[in-house]
C-alpha positions in Angstrom: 86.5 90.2 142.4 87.5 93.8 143.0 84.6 95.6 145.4 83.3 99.0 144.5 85.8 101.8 144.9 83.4 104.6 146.6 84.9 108.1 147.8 84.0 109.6 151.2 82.5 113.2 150.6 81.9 116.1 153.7 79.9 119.2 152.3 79.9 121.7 155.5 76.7 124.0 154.7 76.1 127.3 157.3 75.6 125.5 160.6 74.9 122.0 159.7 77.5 119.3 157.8 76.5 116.1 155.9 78.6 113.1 154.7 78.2 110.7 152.0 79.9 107.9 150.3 79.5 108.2 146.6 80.9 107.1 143.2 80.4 107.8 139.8 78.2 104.5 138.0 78.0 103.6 134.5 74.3 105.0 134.8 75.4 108.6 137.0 76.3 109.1 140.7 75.6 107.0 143.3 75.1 108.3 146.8 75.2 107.2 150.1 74.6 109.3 153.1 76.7 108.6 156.1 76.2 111.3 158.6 74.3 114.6 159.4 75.3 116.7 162.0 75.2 120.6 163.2 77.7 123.1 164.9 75.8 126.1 165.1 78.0 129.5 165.9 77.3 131.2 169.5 78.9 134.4 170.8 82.4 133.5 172.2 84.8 136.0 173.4 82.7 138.9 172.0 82.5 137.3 168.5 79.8 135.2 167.1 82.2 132.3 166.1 81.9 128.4 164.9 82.4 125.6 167.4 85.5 124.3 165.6 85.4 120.7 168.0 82.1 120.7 167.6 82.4 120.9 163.7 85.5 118.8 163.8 83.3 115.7 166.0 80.7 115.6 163.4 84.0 114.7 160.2 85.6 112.5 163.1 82.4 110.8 163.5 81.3 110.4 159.5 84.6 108.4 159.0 84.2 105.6 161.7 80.1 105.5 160.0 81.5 105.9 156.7 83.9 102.5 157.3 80.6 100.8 158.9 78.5 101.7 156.3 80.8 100.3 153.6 81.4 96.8 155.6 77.9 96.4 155.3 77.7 97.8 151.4 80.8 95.7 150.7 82.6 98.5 149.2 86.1 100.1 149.6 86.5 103.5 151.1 89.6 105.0 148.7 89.7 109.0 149.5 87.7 111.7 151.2 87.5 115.1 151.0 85.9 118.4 152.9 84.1 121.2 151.2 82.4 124.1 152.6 81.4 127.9 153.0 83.9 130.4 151.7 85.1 133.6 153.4 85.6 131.9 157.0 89.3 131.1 158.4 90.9 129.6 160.9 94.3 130.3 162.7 96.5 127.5 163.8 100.1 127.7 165.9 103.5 126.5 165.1 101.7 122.7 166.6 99.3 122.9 164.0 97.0 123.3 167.1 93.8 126.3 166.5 94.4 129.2 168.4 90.7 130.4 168.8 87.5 129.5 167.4 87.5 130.5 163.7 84.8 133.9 164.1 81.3 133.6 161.7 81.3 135.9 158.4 77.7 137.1 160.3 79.8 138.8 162.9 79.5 142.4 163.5 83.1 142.8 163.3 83.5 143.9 159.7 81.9 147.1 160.7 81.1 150.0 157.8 84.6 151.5 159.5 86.5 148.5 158.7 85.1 149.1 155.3 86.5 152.5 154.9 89.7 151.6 156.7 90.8 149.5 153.5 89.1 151.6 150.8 90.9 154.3 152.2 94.2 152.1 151.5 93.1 150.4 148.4 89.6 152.2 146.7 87.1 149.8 146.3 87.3 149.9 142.5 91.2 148.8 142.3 90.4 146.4 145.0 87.9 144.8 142.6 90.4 145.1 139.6 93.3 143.4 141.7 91.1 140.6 142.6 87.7 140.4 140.6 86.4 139.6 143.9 82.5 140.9 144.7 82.8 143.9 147.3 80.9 142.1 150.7 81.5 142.7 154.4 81.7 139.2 154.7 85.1 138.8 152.3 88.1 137.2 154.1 90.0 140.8 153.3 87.7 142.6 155.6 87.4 140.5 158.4 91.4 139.7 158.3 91.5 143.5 158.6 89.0 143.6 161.3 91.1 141.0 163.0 94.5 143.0 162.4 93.2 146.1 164.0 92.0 144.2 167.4 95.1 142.2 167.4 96.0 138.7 165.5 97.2 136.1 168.1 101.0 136.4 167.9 100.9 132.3 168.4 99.0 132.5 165.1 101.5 130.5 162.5 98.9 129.7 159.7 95.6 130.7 158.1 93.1 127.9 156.9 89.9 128.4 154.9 87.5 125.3 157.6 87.9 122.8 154.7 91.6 123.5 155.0 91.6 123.3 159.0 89.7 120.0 158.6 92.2 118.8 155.8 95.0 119.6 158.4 93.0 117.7 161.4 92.5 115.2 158.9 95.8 114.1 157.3 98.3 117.3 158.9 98.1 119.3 155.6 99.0 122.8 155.9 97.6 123.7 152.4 94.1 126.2 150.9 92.9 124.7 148.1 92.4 127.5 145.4 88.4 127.7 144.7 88.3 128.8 148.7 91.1 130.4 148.4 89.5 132.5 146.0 86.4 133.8 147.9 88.7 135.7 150.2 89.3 138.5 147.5 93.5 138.4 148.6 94.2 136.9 145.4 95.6 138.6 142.5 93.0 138.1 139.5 93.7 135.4 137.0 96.9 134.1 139.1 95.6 131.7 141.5 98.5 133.5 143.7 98.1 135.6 147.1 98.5 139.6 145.9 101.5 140.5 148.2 101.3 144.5 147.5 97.8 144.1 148.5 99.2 142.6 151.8 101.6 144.9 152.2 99.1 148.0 151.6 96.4 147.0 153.8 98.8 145.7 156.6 98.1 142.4 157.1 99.6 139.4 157.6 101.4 138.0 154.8 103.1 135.5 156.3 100.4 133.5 157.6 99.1 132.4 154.1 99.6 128.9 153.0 100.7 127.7 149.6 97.7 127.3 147.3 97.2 123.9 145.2 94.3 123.1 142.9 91.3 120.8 143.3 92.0 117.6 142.7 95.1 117.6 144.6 96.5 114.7 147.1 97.3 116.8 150.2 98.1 113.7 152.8 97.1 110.6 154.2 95.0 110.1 157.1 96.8 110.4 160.4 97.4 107.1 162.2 95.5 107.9 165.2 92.1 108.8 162.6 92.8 105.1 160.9 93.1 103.4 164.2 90.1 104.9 165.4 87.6 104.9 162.4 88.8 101.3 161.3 89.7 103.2 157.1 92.6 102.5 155.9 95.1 105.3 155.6 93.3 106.4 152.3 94.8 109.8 150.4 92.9 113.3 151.5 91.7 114.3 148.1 90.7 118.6 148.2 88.0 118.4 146.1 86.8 121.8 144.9 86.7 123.1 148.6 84.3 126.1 147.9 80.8 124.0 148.2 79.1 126.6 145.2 82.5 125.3 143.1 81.5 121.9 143.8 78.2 122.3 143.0 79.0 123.5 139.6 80.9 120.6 139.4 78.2 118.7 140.1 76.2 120.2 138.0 75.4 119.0 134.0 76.0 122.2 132.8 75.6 122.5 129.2 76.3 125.8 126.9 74.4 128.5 127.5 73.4 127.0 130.9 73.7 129.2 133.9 73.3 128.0 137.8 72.0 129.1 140.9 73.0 126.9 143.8 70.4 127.6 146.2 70.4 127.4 149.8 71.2 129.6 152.7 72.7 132.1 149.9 71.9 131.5 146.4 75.0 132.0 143.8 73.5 132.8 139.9 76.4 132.4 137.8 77.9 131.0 134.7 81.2 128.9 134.0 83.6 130.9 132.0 87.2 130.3 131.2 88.4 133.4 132.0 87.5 136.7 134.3 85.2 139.3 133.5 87.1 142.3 135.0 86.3 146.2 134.1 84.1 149.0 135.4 80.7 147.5 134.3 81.5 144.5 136.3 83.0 146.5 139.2 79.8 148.8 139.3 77.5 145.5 139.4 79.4 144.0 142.0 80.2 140.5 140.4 82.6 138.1 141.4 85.1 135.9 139.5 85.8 132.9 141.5 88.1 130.0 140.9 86.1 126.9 139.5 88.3 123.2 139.5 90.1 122.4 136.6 90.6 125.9 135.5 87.4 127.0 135.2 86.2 130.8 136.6 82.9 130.7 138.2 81.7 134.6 137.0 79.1 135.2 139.9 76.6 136.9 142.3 75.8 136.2 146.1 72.2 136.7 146.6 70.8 136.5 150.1 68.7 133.0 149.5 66.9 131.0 151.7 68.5 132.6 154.6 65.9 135.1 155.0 62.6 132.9 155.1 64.6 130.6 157.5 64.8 133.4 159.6 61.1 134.2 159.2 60.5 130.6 159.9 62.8 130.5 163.3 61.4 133.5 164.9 57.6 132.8 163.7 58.4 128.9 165.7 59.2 130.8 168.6 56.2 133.1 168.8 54.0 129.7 168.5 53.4 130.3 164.8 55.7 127.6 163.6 54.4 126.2 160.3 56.0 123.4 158.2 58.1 124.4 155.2 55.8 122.5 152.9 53.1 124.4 154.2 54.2 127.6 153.7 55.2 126.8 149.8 51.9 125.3 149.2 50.7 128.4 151.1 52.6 130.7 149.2 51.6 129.2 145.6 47.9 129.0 146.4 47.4 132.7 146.8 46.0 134.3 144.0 48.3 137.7 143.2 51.6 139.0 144.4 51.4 140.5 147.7 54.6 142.5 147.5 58.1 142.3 147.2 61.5 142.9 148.3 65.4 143.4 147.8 67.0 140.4 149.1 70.3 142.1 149.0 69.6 144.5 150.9 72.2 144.8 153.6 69.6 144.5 156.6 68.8 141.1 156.3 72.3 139.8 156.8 72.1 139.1 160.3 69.0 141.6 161.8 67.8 140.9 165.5 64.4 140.3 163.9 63.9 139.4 160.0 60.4 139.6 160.4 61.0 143.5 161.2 63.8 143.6 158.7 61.2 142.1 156.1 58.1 144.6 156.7 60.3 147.7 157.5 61.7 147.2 153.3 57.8 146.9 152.6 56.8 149.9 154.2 59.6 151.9 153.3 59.0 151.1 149.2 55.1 152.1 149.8 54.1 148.7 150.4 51.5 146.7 152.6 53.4 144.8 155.1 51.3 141.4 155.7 51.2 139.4 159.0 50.7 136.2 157.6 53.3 133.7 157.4 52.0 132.2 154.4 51.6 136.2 152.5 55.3 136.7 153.5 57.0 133.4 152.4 55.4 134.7 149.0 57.2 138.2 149.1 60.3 136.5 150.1 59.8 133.7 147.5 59.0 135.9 144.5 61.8 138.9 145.2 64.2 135.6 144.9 62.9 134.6 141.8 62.7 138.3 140.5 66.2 139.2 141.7 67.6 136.1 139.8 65.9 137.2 136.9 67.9 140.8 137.2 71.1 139.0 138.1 70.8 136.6 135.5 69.7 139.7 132.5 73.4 141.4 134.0 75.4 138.3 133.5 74.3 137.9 130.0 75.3 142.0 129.3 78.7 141.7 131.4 79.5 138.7 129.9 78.1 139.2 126.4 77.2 135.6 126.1 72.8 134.6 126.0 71.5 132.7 128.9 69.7 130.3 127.6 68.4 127.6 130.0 68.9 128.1 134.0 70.0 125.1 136.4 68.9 124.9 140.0 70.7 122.5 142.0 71.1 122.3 146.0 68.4 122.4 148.5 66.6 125.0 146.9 66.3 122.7 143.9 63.4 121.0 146.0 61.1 124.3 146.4 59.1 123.8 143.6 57.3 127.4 143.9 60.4 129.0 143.6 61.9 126.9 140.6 58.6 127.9 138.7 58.4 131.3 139.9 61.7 131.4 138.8 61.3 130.2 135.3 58.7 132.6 135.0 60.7 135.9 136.6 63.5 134.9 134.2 61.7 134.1 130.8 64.0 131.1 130.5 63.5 127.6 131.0 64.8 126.1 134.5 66.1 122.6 134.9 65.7 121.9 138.9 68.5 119.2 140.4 70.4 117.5 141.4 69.3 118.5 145.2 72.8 117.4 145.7 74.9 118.4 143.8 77.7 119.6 146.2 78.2 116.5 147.8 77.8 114.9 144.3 80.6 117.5 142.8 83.1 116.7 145.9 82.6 113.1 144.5 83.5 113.6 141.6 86.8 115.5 142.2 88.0 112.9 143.7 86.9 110.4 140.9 88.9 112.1 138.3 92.0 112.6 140.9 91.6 108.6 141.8 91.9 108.2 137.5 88.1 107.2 137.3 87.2 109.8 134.9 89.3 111.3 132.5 88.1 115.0 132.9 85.1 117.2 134.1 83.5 117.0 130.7 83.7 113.2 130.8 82.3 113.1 134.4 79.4 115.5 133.4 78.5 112.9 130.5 78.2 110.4 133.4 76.6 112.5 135.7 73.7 113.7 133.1 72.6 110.1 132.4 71.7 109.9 136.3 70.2 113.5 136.7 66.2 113.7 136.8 66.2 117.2 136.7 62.2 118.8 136.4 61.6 121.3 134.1 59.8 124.4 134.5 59.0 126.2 131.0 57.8 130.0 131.5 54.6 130.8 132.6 52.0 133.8 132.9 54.2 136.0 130.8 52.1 139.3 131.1 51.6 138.9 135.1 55.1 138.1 135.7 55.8 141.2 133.4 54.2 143.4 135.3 55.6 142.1 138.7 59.4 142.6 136.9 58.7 146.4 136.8 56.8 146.7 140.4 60.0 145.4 141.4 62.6 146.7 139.3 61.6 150.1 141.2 62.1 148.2 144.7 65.8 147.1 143.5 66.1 150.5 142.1 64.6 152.4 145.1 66.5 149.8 147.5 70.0 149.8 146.2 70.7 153.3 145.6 
């Protein structure tokens, strides 16, 4: 008899990896994690940039666990695949050897100058029109400029997105895969190609741009040296959809008139369209239109997320106030009444030297109290996420002219309970929260329906709803919630502008 065919997944999150062997089961996805391992960025040659052999250890090691684990399951291992973060890049030389450590979108580097540098080349509005890309500091377009004016390696051959780079170490592709590809905002809207005038008008490099193939694509074989090492056999590399918030909507049973938010370290509240949502209205909101696989566009917004109480939570261990995570949400929902709130976009709490300061200098600024507690402050930062869903979610449905009707969160986040409720209640809509891992799970299933296991997404999403458990949180405490929509409506307002 045949054993199990099971597909080795690596979802890269901001600082910390995570591997699994998974299929997709008569009854939904299975899931087995493999591995768990961290590469947090440090300041290298005046950048703060990722430890690429650090990063590189962790996938190395997950495939020699990944063979173990399956001996012992009795399963085959037939594919594996990366995902990750967008944005980041990595450069590699004529060897297919990496020049320098790939630099962290949380560097400095893409100053406000670097900013008005390409605006000054390309306004910002027909840089959005070119690209439907979301204006950030943190876009691949800005912090290639930034790198152009300090000086690209001239042993620089290539440009990788890190799922690419660890395709290449993997299997010696030389390939992005297109839902990455598309968070750079150097691709020409609606073409899955790179926009050479844009190129040629901002001065950068052109020719280190790979070709671009879609998820689902066979891109190699792993090397012989990886085989020998981790005991697989020289199973295909599969790119799944490399963008991790593309394979969570993959992952994700999405149904009509369902949006997402993948939360984590940034939250991304979008919807699954089939084609761009372009125009001055979306420009002035500052959307994004991503690539999703199998020709889907994921019509988006980037809002801070999680980041910002993990901050809270890293410096409050250090000053001896550490508190558990559960603790703080059972905290935070046991208090009686809002105790204020903020703009999680605003651009201070990308990467401050203190969030704490960050998060009571908004407060103070918008007339507010500025708490000391832990516990009073996980609840500002916990209900300005659910409130600025609610705003992002009441601009998707006018850009998009299409109702919101039920809200899925999946990721990490979908395990904050709080937040999913105050969520449901910010937004008036119901809110469906899981699969917690639906990245991982979405990588999977890429690879399924490249490996002829499925026969398309919608098939796999059939699958995949029969396994979710998703918990649903129905709107509550209308009139409060009400009230705490206008309170901060004048924050967003006050904070924005």
């Amino acid at each position: 008899m045949a054993q199990p065919r099971f597909h080795l997944a690596v979802d890269l999150g901001a600082a910390s990896g995570r591997a699994v062997l998974g299929r997709l089961g008569a009854n939904g996805l299975e899931l087995h994690e493999v591995h768990r391992f961290t590469y947090v960025p440090r300041v290298s040659g005046g950048h703060l940039r990722w430890d690429a052999a650090r990063l590189f250890e962790g996938v190395r090691f997950s495939l020699g666990r990944a063979r173990a684990i399956a001996a012992d399951m009795e399963v085959d291992v037939i594919s594996a695949g990366v995902d990750s973060w967008g944005v980041d890049y990595a450069l590699i030389d004529g060897r297919g050897q990496l020049v320098e450590d790939p630099v962290c979108y949380r560097d400095e580097r893409t100053s406000p100058e670097v900013l008005a540098s390409v605006f000054a080349r390309v306004p910002r509005e027909e840089l959005f029109a070119r690209t439907g890309t979301q204006i950030m500091p943190i876009n691949t377009a800005f912090q290639l400029a930034a790198h152009a004016r300090e000086g690209v390696p001239a042993a620089a051959a290539r440009l990788l997105m890190i799922p690419d780079l660890c395709h290449h170490l993997l299997c010696g592709s030389v390939v992005s895969e297109i839902t990455n590809a598309s968070t750079t905002g150097l691709i020409a809207a609606g073409t899955g190609t790179w926009d050479g005038e844009l190129f040629a008008r901002l001065d950068l490099p052109r020719a280190l741009m790979p070709d671009i193939v879609a998820a689902g694509s066979q891109i190699g074989t792993l090397r012989q040296g990886l085989h020998r090492e981790s005991g697989l056999d020289r199973i295909p590399i599969i790119a799944p959809a490399t963008h991790d918030t593309a394979s969570a909507v993959v992952g994700t049973p999405l149904e009509p008139g369902g949006a997402y938010i993948s939360s984590g370290t940034w939250s991304l509240v979008g919807v699954e369209r089939t084609a761009p949502v372009l125009g001055d209205a979306a420009a002035r909101a500052n959307f994004t239109n991503e690539v999703g696989a199998f020709g889907a566009v994921r019509f988006l917004k980037n809002v801070m997320g999680l980041w910002i109480l993990e901050s809270c939570r890293r410096e409050w261990e250090r000053e001896g106030r550490g508190r558990d995570y559960g603790e703080l949400i059972a905290g935070a929902a046991a208090l009686d009444d809002f105790v204020g709130f903020v703009y999680p976009d605003d651009p201070r709490f990308l990467n401050p030297h203190s969030m704490l300061d960050a998060v009571r200098s908004l407060l103070t600024e918008t007339g507010q109290v500025a708490p000391e507690a832990p516990v009073q402050l996980a609840r500002v930062i916990l209900d300005s996420l659910a409130l600025r869903y609610a705003s992002v979610i009441d601009t998707i449905e006018a850009l998009s002219g299409s109702p919101v009707t039920t809200i899925h969160i999946v990721g990490g986040g979908a395990l904050n309970a709080y937040l999913n409720q105050a969520t449901a209640n910010a937004t008036e809509r119901p809110v469906l929260a899981g699969p917690a891992e639906a990245t991982a799970g979405g990588n999977v299933v890429v690879q399924s329906i490249a490996c002829g296991e499925a026969g398309s997404l919608a098939a796999a999403r059939a699958v995949l709803a029969r396994g979710v458990r998703a918990i649903r949180h129905e709107p509550q405490a209308r009139d409060q919630w009400a009230r705490a929509r206008e309170r901060y409506g004048a924050v967003e307002k006050a904070s924005a502008s």
